[in-house]
C-alpha positions in Angstrom: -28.7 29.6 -12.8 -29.9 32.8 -11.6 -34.0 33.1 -10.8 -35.7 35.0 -13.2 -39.2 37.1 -12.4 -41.0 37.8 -15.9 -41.9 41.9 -16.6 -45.6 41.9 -15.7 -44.9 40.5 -12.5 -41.8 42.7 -11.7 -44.6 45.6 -12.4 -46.8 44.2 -10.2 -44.4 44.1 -7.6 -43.5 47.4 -7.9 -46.9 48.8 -8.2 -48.7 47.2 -5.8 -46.0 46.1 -3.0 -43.3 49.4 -2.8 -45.4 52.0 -4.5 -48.8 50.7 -2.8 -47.2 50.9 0.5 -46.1 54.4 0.0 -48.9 56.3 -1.1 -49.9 58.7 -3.6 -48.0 60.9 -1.7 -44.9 60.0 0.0 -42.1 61.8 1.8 -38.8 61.7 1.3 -36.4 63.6 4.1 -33.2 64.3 3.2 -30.3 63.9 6.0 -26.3 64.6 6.0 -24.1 62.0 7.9 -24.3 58.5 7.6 -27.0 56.0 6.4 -28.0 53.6 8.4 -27.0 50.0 7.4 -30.8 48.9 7.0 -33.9 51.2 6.1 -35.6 52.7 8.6 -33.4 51.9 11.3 -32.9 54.5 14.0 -30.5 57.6 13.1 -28.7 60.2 14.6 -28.4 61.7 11.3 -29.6 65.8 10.7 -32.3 66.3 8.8 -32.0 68.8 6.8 -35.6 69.0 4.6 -38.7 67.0 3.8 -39.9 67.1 0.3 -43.2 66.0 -0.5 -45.5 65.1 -2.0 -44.2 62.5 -4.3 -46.2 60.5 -6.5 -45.4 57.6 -8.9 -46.2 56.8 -12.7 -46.9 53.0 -13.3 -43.7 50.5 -13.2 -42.1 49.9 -16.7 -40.0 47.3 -17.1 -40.2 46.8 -13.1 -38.8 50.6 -12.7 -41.5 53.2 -11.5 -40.0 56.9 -12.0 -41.9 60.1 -10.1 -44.7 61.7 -11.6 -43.1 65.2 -11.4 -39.5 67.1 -9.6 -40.5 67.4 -5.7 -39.9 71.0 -3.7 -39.2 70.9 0.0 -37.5 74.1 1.7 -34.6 73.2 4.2 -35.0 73.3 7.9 -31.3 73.9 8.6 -28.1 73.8 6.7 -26.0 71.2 5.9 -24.6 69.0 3.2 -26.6 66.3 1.7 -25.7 62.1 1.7 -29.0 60.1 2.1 -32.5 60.4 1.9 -35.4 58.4 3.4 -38.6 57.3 1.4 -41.8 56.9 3.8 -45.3 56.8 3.1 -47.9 59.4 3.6 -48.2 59.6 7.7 -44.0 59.8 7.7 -43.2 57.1 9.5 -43.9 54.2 7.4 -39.6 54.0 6.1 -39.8 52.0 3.1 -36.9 52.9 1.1 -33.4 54.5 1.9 -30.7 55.4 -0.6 -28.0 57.7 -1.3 -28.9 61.6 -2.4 -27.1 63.8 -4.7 -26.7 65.7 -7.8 -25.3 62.9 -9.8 -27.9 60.3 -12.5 -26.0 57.4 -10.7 -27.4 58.6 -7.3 -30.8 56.6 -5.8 -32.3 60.5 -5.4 -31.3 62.9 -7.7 -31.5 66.8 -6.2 -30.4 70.0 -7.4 -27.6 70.6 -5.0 -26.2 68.7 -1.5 -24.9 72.2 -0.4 -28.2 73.1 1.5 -29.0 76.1 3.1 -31.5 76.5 5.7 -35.1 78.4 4.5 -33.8 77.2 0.8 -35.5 75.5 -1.7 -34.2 71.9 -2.2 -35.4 69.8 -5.4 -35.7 66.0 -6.2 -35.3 66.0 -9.6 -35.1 62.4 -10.4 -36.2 59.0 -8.4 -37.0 55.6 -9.3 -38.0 52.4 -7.7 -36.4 48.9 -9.9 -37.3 45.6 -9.0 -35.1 43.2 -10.7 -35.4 40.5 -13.2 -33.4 38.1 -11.7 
Protein backbone atom coordinates (compact mmCIF):
# COMPACT_ATOMS: atom_id res chain seq x y z
CA UNK A 1 0.00 0.00 0.00
CA UNK A 2 1.30 3.16 -1.27
CA UNK A 3 1.36 6.43 1.39
CA UNK A 4 -0.99 8.82 0.57
CA UNK A 5 -0.62 12.83 1.48
CA UNK A 6 -4.27 14.48 1.41
CA UNK A 7 -4.56 17.90 -1.16
CA UNK A 8 -4.37 20.66 1.40
CA UNK A 9 -1.30 19.33 2.73
CA UNK A 10 0.37 18.57 -0.64
CA UNK A 11 -0.46 22.57 -1.14
CA UNK A 12 1.02 23.30 1.85
CA UNK A 13 3.99 21.65 0.97
CA UNK A 14 4.40 23.14 -2.06
CA UNK A 15 3.58 26.58 -0.93
CA UNK A 16 5.40 26.96 1.99
CA UNK A 17 8.49 24.38 1.68
CA UNK A 18 9.64 24.64 -2.44
CA UNK A 19 7.91 27.91 -3.39
CA UNK A 20 8.71 29.62 0.16
CA UNK A 21 12.27 28.72 -0.21
CA UNK A 22 12.50 30.19 -3.58
CA UNK A 23 11.19 33.52 -3.35
CA UNK A 24 8.90 35.81 -5.08
CA UNK A 25 11.36 35.95 -7.40
CA UNK A 26 13.53 33.13 -8.39
CA UNK A 27 16.01 32.39 -11.11
CA UNK A 28 16.18 29.85 -13.32
CA UNK A 29 19.64 29.60 -15.61
CA UNK A 30 19.52 27.61 -18.42
CA UNK A 31 22.68 25.39 -19.34
CA UNK A 32 23.52 22.87 -22.47
CA UNK A 33 25.45 19.62 -21.57
CA UNK A 34 24.62 17.33 -18.99
CA UNK A 35 22.61 17.56 -15.70
CA UNK A 36 23.99 16.80 -12.86
CA UNK A 37 22.73 13.59 -11.09
CA UNK A 38 21.48 15.62 -8.01
CA UNK A 39 20.34 19.42 -7.80
CA UNK A 40 22.61 21.78 -7.24
CA UNK A 41 25.62 19.73 -7.45
CA UNK A 42 28.65 21.30 -8.98
CA UNK A 43 28.68 21.56 -13.00
CA UNK A 44 30.80 22.06 -15.73
CA UNK A 45 27.90 22.68 -17.77
CA UNK A 46 27.71 26.32 -20.09
CA UNK A 47 25.34 28.55 -19.13
CA UNK A 48 23.77 29.95 -21.57
CA UNK A 49 21.00 32.62 -19.97
CA UNK A 50 19.40 33.48 -16.65
CA UNK A 51 15.72 34.25 -16.76
CA UNK A 52 14.24 35.94 -13.93
CA UNK A 53 12.19 36.96 -12.22
CA UNK A 54 9.88 34.15 -11.71
CA UNK A 55 7.05 34.12 -9.49
CA UNK A 56 4.43 31.43 -8.44
CA UNK A 57 0.48 31.32 -8.27
CA UNK A 58 -0.72 29.21 -5.12
CA UNK A 59 -0.38 25.18 -5.38
CA UNK A 60 -3.54 23.43 -6.85
CA UNK A 61 -3.95 20.15 -6.40
CA UNK A 62 -0.12 20.12 -4.97
CA UNK A 63 1.00 21.69 -8.56
CA UNK A 64 2.08 25.55 -8.40
CA UNK A 65 2.35 26.89 -12.18
CA UNK A 66 4.32 30.48 -12.78
CA UNK A 67 2.55 33.57 -12.49
CA UNK A 68 3.51 34.86 -15.99
CA UNK A 69 6.25 33.58 -19.28
CA UNK A 70 9.80 34.68 -17.92
CA UNK A 71 12.41 36.78 -20.45
CA UNK A 72 16.11 36.40 -20.02
CA UNK A 73 18.56 37.37 -23.01
CA UNK A 74 21.44 34.76 -23.70
CA UNK A 75 24.91 35.30 -22.63
CA UNK A 76 26.40 32.97 -25.29
CA UNK A 77 25.20 30.42 -27.78
CA UNK A 78 24.42 27.10 -27.48
CA UNK A 79 21.77 24.49 -27.41
CA UNK A 80 19.53 24.05 -24.51
CA UNK A 81 19.14 20.52 -22.03
CA UNK A 82 18.59 21.65 -18.35
CA UNK A 83 17.78 24.40 -16.30
CA UNK A 84 18.39 25.29 -12.70
CA UNK A 85 15.71 26.77 -10.23
CA UNK A 86 17.39 28.90 -7.32
CA UNK A 87 16.03 31.46 -5.11
CA UNK A 88 16.35 35.10 -5.15
CA UNK A 89 20.32 35.64 -4.15
CA UNK A 90 21.19 32.72 -7.11
CA UNK A 91 22.68 30.36 -5.23
CA UNK A 92 20.09 28.84 -3.20
CA UNK A 93 19.60 25.47 -6.08
CA UNK A 94 16.36 24.16 -5.26
CA UNK A 95 15.15 22.48 -8.24
CA UNK A 96 16.79 21.07 -11.45
CA UNK A 97 15.03 19.62 -14.48
CA UNK A 98 15.17 19.08 -18.08
CA UNK A 99 14.48 22.32 -20.55
CA UNK A 100 12.88 22.46 -23.85
CA UNK A 101 10.27 23.26 -26.19
CA UNK A 102 8.12 20.28 -25.55
CA UNK A 103 4.65 20.31 -22.62
CA UNK A 104 6.39 17.04 -21.36
CA UNK A 105 9.57 19.02 -20.51
CA UNK A 106 10.09 20.24 -16.54
CA UNK A 107 10.71 23.95 -18.24
CA UNK A 108 9.09 24.71 -21.16
CA UNK A 109 11.04 27.62 -23.49
CA UNK A 110 10.53 28.90 -26.80
CA UNK A 111 13.46 27.38 -28.46
CA UNK A 112 16.87 25.25 -27.19
CA UNK A 113 18.71 26.75 -30.36
CA UNK A 114 20.04 29.84 -28.36
CA UNK A 115 21.85 32.51 -29.70
CA UNK A 116 23.99 34.74 -27.75
CA UNK A 117 22.40 38.62 -27.08
CA UNK A 118 18.79 36.66 -27.90
CA UNK A 119 15.85 36.66 -26.08
CA UNK A 120 15.07 33.22 -24.52
CA UNK A 121 11.48 32.55 -22.95
CA UNK A 122 10.15 30.22 -20.18
CA UNK A 123 6.83 29.69 -21.25
CA UNK A 124 5.60 27.10 -18.92
CA UNK A 125 6.93 25.68 -15.29
CA UNK A 126 5.36 23.91 -12.51
CA UNK A 127 6.35 22.58 -9.21
CA UNK A 128 3.98 18.90 -8.23
CA UNK A 129 4.22 17.33 -5.08
CA UNK A 130 2.71 14.07 -5.18
CA UNK A 131 -0.19 12.31 -3.61
CA UNK A 132 1.33 9.25 -2.81
Amino acid sequence: MAIKINTAFQNHIVDNGIVGALGTAAILKVYEGTQPGTAGDATTANMLVQIDPISWNAATNGIALITATGLGTAGTTGTAAWARLSGTDGSSYIVDGNCGTASTSDFVIDSCNISEDAEVMLITASIVQPGE
